[in-house]
C-alpha positions in Angstrom: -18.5 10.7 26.6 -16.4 12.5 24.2 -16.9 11.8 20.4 -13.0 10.5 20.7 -13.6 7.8 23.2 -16.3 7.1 22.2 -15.3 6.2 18.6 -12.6 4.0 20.0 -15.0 2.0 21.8 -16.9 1.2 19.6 -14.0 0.1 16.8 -12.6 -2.1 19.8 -16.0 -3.8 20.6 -17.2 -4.2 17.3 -18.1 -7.1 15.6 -15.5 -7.9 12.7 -17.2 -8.9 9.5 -20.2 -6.2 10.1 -21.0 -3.6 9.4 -20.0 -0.1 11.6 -22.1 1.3 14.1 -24.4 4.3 13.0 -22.1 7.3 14.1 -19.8 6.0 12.0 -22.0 7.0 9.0 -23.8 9.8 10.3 -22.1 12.0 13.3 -20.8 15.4 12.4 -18.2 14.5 15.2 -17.2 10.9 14.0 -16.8 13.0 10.4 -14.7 15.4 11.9 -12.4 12.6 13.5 -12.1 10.9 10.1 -10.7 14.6 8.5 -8.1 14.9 11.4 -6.7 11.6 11.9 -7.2 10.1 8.2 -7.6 13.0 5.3 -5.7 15.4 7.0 -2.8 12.8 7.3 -2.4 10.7 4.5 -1.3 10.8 1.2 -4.2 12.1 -1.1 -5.1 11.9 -5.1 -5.9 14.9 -6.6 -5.2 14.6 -10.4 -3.1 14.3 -12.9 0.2 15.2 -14.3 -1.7 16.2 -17.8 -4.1 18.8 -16.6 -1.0 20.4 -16.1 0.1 21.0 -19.2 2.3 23.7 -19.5 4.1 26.5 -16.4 1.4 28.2 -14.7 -1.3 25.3 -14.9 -3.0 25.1 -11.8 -5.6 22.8 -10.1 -7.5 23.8 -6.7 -9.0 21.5 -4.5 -10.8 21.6 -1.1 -9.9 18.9 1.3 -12.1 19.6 4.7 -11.0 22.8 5.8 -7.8 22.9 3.7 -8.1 24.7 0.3 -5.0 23.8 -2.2 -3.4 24.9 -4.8 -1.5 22.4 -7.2 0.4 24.4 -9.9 3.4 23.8 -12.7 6.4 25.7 -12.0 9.0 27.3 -14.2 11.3 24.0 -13.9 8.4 21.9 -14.7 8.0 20.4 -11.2 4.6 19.9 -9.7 3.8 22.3 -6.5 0.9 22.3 -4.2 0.3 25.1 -1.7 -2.6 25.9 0.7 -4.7 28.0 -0.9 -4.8 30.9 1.3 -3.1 34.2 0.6 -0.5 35.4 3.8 -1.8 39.0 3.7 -5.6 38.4 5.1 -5.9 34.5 4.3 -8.1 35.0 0.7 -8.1 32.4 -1.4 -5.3 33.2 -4.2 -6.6 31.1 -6.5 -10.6 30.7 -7.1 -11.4 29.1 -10.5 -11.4 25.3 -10.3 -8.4 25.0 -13.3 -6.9 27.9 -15.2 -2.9 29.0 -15.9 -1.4 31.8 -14.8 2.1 33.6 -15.2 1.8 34.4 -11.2 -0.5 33.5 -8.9 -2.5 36.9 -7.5 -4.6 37.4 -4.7 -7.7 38.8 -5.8 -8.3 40.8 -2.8 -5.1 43.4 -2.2 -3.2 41.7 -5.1 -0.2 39.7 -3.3 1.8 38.4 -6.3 3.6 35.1 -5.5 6.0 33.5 -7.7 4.9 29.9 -9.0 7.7 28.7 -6.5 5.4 30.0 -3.6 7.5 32.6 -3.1 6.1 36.3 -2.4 7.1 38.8 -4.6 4.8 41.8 -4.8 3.3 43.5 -1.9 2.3 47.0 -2.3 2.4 49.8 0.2 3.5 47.8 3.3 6.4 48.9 5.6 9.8 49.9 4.7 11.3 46.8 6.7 8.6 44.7 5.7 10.0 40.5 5.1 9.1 39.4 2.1 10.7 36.2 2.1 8.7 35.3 5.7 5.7 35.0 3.1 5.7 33.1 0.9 2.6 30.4 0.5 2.8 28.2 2.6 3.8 24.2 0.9 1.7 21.3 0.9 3.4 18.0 0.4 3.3 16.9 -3.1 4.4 14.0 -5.0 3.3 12.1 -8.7 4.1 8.8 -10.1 2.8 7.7 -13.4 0.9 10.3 -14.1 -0.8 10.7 -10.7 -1.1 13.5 -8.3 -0.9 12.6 -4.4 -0.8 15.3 -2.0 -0.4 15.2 1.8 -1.3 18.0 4.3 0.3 16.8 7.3 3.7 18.5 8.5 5.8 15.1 8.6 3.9 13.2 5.4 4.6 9.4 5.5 6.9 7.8 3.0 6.0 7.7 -0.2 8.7 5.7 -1.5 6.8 2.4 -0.6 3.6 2.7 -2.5 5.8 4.6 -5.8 7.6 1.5 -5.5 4.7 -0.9 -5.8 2.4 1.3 -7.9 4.6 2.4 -10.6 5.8 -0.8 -12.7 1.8 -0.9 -13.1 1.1 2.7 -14.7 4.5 3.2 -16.5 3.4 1.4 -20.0 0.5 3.1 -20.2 2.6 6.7 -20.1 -0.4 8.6 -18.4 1.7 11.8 -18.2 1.2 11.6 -22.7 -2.6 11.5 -22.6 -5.3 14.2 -21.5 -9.2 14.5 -19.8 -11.4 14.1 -23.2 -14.6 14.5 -20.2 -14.5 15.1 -16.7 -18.0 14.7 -14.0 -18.6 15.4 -10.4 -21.6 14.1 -8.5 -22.8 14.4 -5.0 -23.9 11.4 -3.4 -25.3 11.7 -0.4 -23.8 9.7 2.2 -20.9 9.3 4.0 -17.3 8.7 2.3 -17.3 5.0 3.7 -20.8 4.2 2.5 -19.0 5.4 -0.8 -16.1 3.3 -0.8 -18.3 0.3 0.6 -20.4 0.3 -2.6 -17.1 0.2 -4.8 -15.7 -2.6 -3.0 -17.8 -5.5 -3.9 -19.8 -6.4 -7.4 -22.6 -8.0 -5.0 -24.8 -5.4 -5.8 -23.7 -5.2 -10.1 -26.1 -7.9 -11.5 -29.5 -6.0 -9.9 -28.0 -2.3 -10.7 -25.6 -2.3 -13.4 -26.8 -3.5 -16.7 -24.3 -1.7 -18.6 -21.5 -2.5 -16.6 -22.3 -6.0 -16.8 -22.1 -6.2 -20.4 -17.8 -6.2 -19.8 -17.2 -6.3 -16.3 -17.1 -9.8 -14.4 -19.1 -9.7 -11.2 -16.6 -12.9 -10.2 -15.6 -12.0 -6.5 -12.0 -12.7 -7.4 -11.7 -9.7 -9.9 -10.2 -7.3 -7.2 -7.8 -10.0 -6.4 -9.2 -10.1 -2.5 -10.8 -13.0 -2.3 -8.4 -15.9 -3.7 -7.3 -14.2 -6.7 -4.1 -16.7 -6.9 -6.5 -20.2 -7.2 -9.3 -18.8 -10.2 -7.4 -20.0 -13.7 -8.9 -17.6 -15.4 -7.2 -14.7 -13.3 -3.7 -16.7 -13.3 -4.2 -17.3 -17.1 -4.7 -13.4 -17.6 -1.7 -12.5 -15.7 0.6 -15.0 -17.3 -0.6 -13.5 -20.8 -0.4 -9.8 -19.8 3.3 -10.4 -18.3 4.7 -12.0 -20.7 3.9 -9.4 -22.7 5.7 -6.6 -20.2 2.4 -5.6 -18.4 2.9 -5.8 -14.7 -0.6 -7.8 -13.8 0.0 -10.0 -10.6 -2.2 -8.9 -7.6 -0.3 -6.7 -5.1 -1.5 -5.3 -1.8 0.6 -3.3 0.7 0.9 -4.8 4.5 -1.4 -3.0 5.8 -3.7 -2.4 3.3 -4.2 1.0 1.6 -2.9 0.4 -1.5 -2.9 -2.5 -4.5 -3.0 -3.0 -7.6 -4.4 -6.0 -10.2 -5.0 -6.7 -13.9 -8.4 -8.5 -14.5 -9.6 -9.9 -17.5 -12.8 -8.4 -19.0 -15.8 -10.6 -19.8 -15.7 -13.1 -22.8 -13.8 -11.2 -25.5 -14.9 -7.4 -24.6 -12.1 -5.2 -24.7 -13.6 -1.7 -23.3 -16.0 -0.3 -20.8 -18.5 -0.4 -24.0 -22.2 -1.1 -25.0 -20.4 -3.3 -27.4 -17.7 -4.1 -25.3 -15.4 -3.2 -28.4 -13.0 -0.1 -28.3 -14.3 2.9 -27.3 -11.0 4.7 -28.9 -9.4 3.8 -31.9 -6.0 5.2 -31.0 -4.1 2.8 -27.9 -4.4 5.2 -25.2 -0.3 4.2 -24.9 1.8 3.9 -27.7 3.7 1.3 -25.9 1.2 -1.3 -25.1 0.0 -3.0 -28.8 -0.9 -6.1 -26.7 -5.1 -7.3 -27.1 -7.1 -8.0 -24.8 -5.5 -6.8 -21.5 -8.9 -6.5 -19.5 -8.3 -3.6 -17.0 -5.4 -2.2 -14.8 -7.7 -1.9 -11.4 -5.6 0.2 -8.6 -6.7 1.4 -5.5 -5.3 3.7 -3.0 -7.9 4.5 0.3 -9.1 7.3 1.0 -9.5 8.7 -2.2 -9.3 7.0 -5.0 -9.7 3.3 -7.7 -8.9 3.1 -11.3 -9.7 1.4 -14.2 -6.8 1.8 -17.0 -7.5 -0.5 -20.2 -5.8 -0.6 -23.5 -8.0 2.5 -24.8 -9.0 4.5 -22.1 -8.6 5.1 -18.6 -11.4 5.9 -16.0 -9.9 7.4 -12.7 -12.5 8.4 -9.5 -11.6 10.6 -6.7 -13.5 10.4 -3.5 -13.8 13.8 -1.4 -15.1 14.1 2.0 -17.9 17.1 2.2 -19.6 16.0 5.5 -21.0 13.4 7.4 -23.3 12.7 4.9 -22.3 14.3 1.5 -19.3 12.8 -0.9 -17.8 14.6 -4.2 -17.1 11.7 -6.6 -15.4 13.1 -9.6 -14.5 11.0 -12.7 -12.3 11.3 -15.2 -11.6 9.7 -18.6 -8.3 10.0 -20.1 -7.2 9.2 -23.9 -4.2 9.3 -26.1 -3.0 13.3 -25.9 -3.7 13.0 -29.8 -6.7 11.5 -29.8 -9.1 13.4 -32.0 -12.8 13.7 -30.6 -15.3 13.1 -33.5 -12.3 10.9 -35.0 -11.0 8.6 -33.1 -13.9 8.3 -30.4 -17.5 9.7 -30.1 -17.6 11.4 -26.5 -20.9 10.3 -25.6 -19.9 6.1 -26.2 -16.8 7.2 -24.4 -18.5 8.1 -21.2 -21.9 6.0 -21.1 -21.1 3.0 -19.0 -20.1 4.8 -16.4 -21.8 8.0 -16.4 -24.6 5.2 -16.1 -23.1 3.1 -13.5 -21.9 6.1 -11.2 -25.5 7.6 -11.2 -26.9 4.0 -10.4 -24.3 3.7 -7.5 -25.1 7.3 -6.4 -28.5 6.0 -6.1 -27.9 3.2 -4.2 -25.4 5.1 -1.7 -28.2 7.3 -0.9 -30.7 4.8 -0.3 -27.9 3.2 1.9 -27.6 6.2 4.0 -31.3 7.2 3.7 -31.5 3.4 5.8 -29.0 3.9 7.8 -30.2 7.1 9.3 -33.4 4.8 11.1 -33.3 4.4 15.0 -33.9 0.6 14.3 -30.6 0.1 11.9 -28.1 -2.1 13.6 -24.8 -3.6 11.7 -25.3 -6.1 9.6 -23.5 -9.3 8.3 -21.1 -8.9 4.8 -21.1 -11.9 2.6 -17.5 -13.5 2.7 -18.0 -14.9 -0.5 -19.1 -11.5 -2.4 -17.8 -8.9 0.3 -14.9 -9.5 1.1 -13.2 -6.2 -0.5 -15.7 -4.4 1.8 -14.4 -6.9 4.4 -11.2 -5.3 3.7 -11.8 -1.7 3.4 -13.5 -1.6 6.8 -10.7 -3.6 8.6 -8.3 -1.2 7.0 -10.4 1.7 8.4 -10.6 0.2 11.7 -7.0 -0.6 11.9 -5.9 2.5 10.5 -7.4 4.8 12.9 -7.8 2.9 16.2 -3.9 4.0 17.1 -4.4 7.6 16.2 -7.7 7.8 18.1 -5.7 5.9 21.5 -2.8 8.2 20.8 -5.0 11.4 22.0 -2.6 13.4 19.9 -5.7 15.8 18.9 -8.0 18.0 20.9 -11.3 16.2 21.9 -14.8 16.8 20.2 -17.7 16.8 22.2 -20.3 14.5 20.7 -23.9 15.7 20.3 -25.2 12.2 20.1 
C-alpha cells in the first residue's frame, strides 16, 4: 500500500481522542506527506518585521526542500523569494541574517535587484532575457509585526486570520521593538510530538518549576476547554478590554488559528523567577495598563506566542524530518530598551531557556517511546488535553481532503 492510502486509512479509522498511529510520528513517507500537503501549502511564520530594520535586511529560512529568502526592499515592503539563484540554482543568499545593497550569487555573481529582479549577468548571449530571470517570488504577507510566508502557487486568503489576529498585536506595536536574544534547539521528534507537548500544561507541574512560578497550569488558560464559564478568565478579559486590549478568546472555524489573553498567576507580571518585570521599559509605549497576564496566539504549523506588558516570547516550529524539529525562540523588547539598563539578558531569557530545554527533553523521551514495536495510541485526558485534543483533530481534518484529493504523486512506503 502506498504511504498515501495508507495515511488516509488510518486518519479515517482512527480513534478520536487518541493518540495517532506510529507512522504518523516516525515514517520518512508520512513526513514527507505532511511537507506536501501541509508546509508546502499554508501560510508559514518566519519572523519579524524588526529584524528587518532598514533596505537590504534579509532573513533565510529552510522550509523542507524550499530555501527562502525574506528581504526589505527599496519601498520598504517586505519580499520573500526562493532562495535559489536562476543561473545554476545556488543559493544567493547563505548567511542566516545580514543586509545587502543587492542580493549576489556567490557562485558566477548574478546580481538581482532587491525587487527580485535580475540585473547583472556577465558574459552570456547577446539576446540573452534578463527580465525572464528574475528570482522567483514566494508569497509573503505581515501583520503586527509578524512575518507569514506561503510557498504554494495559489496561497489561501489571508485576509481572514489578519482580520482576527490583528486587533490583538496592534497595541503592543511589535514592528517598534527588536530581538534582545534569539535560541534554536533541536528536539528530536517529530513536529506533532512538538506541538502536542505545547498544547496542554498536563505535563508543567512535574517539569516546569520555573514556569510554574507565573504560569497557571488551569486547563482553561488556552481558552479550549470552557474558557467562557472560569471567573477568573471572564474577570481578566473584562479588565484588559476595558482598558483597549483586545482579550476575549477567538478561534477560527476550523481551527488553525486563535488568540486569548490569560491572567498570570496571583499578582506575577512576567515570565520571571520573581514573577516581577523582567524589563523596566513597557515593551509598547501604548499599553500603561498592569497586570495584563499574557497575549497567547497560535497559528498551526508553526508557531504560539506569549506577548506580556514587558516582553514578548515568540517560537517557531520547523520541520527537519521525521524525527528532528528546529524550535527557535525569540524575545523581543522595547527598540530602546537598553541591555545592562533596563533588563539583565540572562533574567530575561531564564524561564524559558529552562522550560524549552525541559520540553526538549520530554519530546525526546516521547519519541524515544514511541519508536517501540509495542506502542499503541493512547487516551488524552479531556479534562487537561484538550488543546492536544484539538491540535490533532485539526491535523486530521486538515489533511484528510488533500490526501483523498490524490492531487500529488504517490510515495511508496517502506513500512
Amino acid at each position: 500500500m502506498d504511504a498515501r492510502a495508507d495515511m488516509l486509512r488510518r486518519i479515517r479509522s482512527r480513534r478520536e481522542g487518541f493518540s495517532l498511529e506510529q507512522p504518523f510520528y516516525i515514517d520518512p513517507d508520512y513526513f514527507r506527506l505532511d511537507l506536501e500537503l501541509i508546509w508546502y501549502r499554508d501560510w508559514l511564520f518566519i519572523g519579524h518585521d524588526c529584524e528587518l530594520p532598514r533596505t537590504g535586511s534579509y532573513m533565510t529560512v529552510q522550509i523542507g526542500d524550499y530555501p527562502v529568502v525574506i528581504v526589505r526592499d527599496q519601498k520598504g515592503d517586505i519580499r520573500a523569494f526562493h532562495n535559489s539563484c536562476r543561473h545554476r540554482g545556488s543559493r544567493v543568499c547563505t548567511a542566516h541574517k545580514g543586509t545587502a545593497a543587492k542580493l549576489v550569487c556567490p557562485y558566477h555573481q548574478w546580481t538581482y535587484e532587491l525587487d527580485g529582479r535580475l540585473l547583472f549577468a556577465r558574459q552570456v548571449c547577446d539576446d540573452f532575457d534578463a527580465s525572464q530571470f528574475g528570482l522567483k517570488p514566494v508569497a509573503c504577507e505581515s501583520v503586527g509585526g509578524y512575518i507569514f510566508i506561503c510557498l504554494a502557487d495559489q496561497p489561501a486568503d489571508f485576509t481572514p486570520m489578519r482580520a482576527m489576529i490583528e486587533p490583538y498585536l496592534a497595541p503592543h506595536r511589535l514592528t517598534e521593538t527588536k530581538v534582545a536574544f534569539e535560541s534554536t534547539i533541536i528536539e528530536k521528534g517529530n513536529w506533532k510530538l512538538v506541538w502536542e507537548n505545547n498544547r496542554e500544561c498536563y505535563h508543567c507541574a512535574g517539569n516546569h518549576p520555573e514556569l510554574c512560578k507565573t504560569f497557571p497550569e488551569a486547563p482553561t488558560i488556552t481558552g479550549v476547554n470552557g474558557a467562557e464559564s472560569d471567573p477568573e478568565m471572564v474577570a481578566h478579559w473584562d479588565k484588559c478590554e476595558a482598558s483597549g486590549l483586545p482579550s476575549k478568546f477567538r478561534i477560527d472555524p476550523a481551527g488553525q488559528y486563535r488568540a486569548t489573553r490569560a491572567p498570570l498567576l496571583r499578582d506575577a507580571v512576567s515570565y520571571t523567577m520573581t514573577g516581577r518585570q523582567a524589563v523596566k521599559r513597557n515593551l509598547s509605549d501604548s499599553v500603561s495598563t498592569e497586570r495584563i497576564g499574557s497575549l497567547l496566539l497560535y497559528h498551526y504549523p508553526t508557531t504560539w506566542n506569549h506577548v506580556l506588558g514587558d516582553h514578548a516570547v515568540t517560537f517557531r516550529v520547523l520541520p527537519i524530518s521525521a524525527t528532528e524539529t528546529a524550535v527557535t525562540t525569540k524575545w523581543l523588547v522595547h527598540k530602546d530598551a537598553v541591555e545592562g539598563v533596563d533588563y539583565d539578558l540572562a533574567e530575561l531569557t531564564h524561564v524559558w531557556t529552562e522550560t524549552n530545554d525541559q520540553d526538549r527533553r520530554i519530546v525526546e523521551e516521547n519519541a524515544f517511546g514511541i519508536k517501540s514495536p509495542a506502542y499503541e495510541p493512547g487516551p488524552y485526558s479531556e479534562v487537561h488535553e484538550g488543546g492536544v485534543i484539538q491540535f490533532v483533530e485539526w491535523y486530521c481534518n486538515f489533511i484528510e481532503p488533500r490526501l483523498a484529493t490524490g492531487d500529488q504523486p504517490a510515495l511508496r512506503s517502506v513500512a
